[in-house]
N, C-alpha and C positions, 0 to 999 in steps of 0.2 A: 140377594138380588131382588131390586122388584120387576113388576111385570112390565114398566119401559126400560130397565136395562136387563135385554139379554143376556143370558153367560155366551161367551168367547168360546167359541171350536178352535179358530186356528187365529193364528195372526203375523205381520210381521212389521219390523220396525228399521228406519234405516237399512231398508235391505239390497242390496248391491250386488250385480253379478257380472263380471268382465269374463270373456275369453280372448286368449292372448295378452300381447303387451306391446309396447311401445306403438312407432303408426301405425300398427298391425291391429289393435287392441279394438275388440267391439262390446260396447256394455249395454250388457242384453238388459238389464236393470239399473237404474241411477238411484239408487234412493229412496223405496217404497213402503209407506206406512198403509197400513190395510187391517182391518177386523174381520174377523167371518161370524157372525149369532151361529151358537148352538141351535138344533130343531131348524134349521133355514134351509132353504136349497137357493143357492148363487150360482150364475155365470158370470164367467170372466170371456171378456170380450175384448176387443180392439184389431185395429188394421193387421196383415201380414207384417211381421219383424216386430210387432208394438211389445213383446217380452210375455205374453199370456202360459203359453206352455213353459217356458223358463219359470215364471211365478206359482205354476202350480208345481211344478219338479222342486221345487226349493220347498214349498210349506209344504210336503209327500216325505221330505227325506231323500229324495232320490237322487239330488245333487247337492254339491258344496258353495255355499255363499259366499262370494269374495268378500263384504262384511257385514254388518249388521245382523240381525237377530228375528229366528222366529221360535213358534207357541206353537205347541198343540196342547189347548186349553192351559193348563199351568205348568207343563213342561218344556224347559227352554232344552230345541232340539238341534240348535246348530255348535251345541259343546259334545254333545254325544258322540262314543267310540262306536266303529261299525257294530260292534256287538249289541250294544245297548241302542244304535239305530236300525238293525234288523230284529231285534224284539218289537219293538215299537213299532214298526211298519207291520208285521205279523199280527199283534193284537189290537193296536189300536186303531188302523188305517185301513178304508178298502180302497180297494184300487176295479173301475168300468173301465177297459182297452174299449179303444175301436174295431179292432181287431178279436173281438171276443176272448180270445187264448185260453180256449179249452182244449182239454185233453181225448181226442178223437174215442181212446178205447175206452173212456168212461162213458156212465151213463150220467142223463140230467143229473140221478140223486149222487150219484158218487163224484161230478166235477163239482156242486154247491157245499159238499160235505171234506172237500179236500182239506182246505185250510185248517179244519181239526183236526182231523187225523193227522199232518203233518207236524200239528201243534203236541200231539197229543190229550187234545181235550175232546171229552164227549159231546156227544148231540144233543142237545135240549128239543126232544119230541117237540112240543111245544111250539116254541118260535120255527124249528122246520117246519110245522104245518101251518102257520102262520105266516111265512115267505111265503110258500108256496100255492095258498089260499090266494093271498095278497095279486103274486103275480101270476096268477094265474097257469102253476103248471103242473097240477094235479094230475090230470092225465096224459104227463109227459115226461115224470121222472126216471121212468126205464129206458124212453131211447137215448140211442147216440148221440152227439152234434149233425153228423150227416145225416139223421132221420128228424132234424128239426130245420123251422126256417130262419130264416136271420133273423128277425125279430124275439123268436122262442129262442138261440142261442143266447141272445144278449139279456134276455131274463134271466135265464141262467147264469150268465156271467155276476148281473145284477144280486140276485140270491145267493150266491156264491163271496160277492164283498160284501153281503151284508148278513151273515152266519154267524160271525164272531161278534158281531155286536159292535162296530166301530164304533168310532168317537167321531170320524168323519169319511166319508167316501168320497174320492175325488174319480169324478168321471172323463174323460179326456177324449174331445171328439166322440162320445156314444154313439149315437146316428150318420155316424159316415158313412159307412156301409150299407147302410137301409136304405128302403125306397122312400116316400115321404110316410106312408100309412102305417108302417113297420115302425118307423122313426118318431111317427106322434102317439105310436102305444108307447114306446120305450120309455120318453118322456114322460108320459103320463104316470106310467107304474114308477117310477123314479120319484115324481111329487107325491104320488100316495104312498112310498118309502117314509118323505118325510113327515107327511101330515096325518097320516095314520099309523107309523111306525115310531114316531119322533126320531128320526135319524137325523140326521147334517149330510148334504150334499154338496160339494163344490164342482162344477164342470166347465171346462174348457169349448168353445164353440166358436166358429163362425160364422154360425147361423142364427139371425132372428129371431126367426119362428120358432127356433128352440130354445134361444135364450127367452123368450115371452114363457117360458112354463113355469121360469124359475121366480123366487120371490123378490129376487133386486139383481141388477146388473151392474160386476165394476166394469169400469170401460180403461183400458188401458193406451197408450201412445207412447211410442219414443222410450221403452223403459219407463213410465212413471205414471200413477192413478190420473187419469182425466175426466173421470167422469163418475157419477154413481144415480141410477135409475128404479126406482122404489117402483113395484107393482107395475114389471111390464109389459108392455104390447110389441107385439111384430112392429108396429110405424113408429112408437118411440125410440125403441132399441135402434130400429132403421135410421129416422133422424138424427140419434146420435153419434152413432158411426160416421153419417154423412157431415154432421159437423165436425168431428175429427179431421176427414181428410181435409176438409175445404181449407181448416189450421194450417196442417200439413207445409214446414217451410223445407225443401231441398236441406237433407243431410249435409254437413261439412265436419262432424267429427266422429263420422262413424259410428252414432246410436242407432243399434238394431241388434233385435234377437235374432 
């Protein structure tokens, strides 16, 4: 590789997702070519229904593509048996809820350290003190969730997808739940994941100002890429949104996530 082409985290080609059928049938996806760079943190973005959370549950493994094909870096995962896609989502995938989904009876260190142990694999001292440097939660790894605030929950959640060492961490709605100052630590620790961690981050938003933290915005519509925004700002990301809807022609075949 050279240093203008990045390696490939995720990708997907011809990729198509219907639910139902016949007049019934809504295709949440038409046809979507997409790259994601290795070392990057992306949002995906577009209107209510435009297929964003659909797009990222498809490159996650989380659901089944009507057709077409994706990549997590050189593995084609839409031939994969549950077996072989629940390995791969364990090692190679983190997963940011909005929703935090931590384990109440744990502590900080034992909900970040879960995924190993489930895994079987040891701690790397190292990189745990290294997250935990990073996001700041040195003096918070013995409490509970309930003895933390939303924003220290979602660190944790953060440290916790990014223990195993993913290939990619797909964040989905992160900052829902936060208030805006909660929301632009989270963000923030998220990009120093990837620019001092060299992680890959992919996240789902309908938000601006958070899509501005990330390094490029695809913008989605109708099921299919509409747009792509290098180096953004809260008013371009805005602007482009707003050019979406203006597009925007009255539905007649039922494309919508």
């Amino acid at each position: 590789m050279t240093a203008s082409t990045p390696a490939t985290a995720s990708s997907a080609r011809g990729l198509t997702k219907t639910y139902g059928s016949g007049a019934a049938a809504v295709h949440a996806l038409a046809g979507v070519d997409v790259d994601f760079a290795a070392g990057a943190f992306t949002a995906i973005m577009g209107p209510s229904g435009s297929g964003k959370s659909t797009l990222m549950h498809l490159l996650a493994g989380l659901d089944q593509a009507t057709s077409g094909s994706v990549r997590l870096g050189d593995t084609e995962i839409t031939t994969l048996d549950d077996d072989s896609l629940t390995r791969l989502r364990r090692d190679r995938i983190g997963f940011v809820f909005q929703s935090f989904n931590l384990l109440p009876m744990f502590t900080a260190e034992q909900n970040i350290t879960l995924p190993l142990e489930l895994a079987g694999s040891k701690v790397d001292p190292e990189w745990f003190d290294l997250l935990c440097t990073t996001l700041g939660l040195g003096e918070r790894l013995t409490h509970r969730p309930s003895e933390l605030s939303g924003g220290q929950q979602q660190r944790v959640a953060i440290a916790r997808a990014l223990i195993t060492r993913p290939d990619v961490v797909f964040a989905d709605e992160p900052t829902g739940n936060l208030d805006s100052r909660a929301g632009a630590e989270v963000l923030s620790f998220l990009r120093r994941s990837v620019r001092e961690l060299g992680r890959t981050v992919i996240m789902v938003t309908h938000d601006p100002t958070a899509a501005a933290y990330a390094d490029r915005v695809v913008l989605l519509a109708d099921g299919r890429i509409a747009g792509d925004i290098a180096d953004p700002t809260p008013e371009s990301v805005l602007a482009g949104l707003e050019a979406l809807r203006a597009l925007e022609a009255p539905v007649t075949d039922g494309v919508r996530a």
